[in-house]
N, C-alpha and C positions, 0 to 999 in steps of 0.2 A: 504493500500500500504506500508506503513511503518513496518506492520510486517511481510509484505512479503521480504522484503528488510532485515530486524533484521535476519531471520533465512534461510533466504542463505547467507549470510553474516558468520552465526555462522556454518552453514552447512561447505561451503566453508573453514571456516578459521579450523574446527577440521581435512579436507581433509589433508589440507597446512601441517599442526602442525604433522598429523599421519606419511605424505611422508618425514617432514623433521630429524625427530624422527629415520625413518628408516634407512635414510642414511645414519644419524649419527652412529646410531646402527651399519650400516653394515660395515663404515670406521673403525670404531674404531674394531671390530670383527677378519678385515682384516689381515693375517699374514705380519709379512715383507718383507718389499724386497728380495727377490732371499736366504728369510729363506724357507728351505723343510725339512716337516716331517722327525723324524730320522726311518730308515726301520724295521721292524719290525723281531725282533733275531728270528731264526728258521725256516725261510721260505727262501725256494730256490726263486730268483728271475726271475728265466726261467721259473717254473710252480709253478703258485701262489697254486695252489689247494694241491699241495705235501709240507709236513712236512718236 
C-alpha cells in the first residue's frame, strides 16, 4: 500500500510540476499589454495575399 501511495504521489506531483512549469512558460512568453506586432513593410493591408 505504501508504494502505491509513493508513486501516485510522484505520479501526481510530476503532473502538478509539468502544469505549473507551463504556465509559467506561457506568462512569461506573453507579449505586453496593448504591445502589437509592428506590420509587416510591403504588404497592402486590404489584400494580404498582394505585394
Amino acid at each position: 500500500m505504501g508504494m502505491i501511495a509513493f508513486y501516485a504521489g510522484l505520479f501526481i506531483g510530476i503532473l502538478f510540476g509539468f502544469l505549473l512549469s507551463s504556465l509559467l512558460a506561457f506568462s512569461l512568453a506573453k507579449p505586453k499589454a496593448g504591445a502589437l506586432p509592428d506590420q509587416a513593410e510591403g504588404y497592402s493591408q486590404a489584400n494580404l495575399l498582394e505585394p
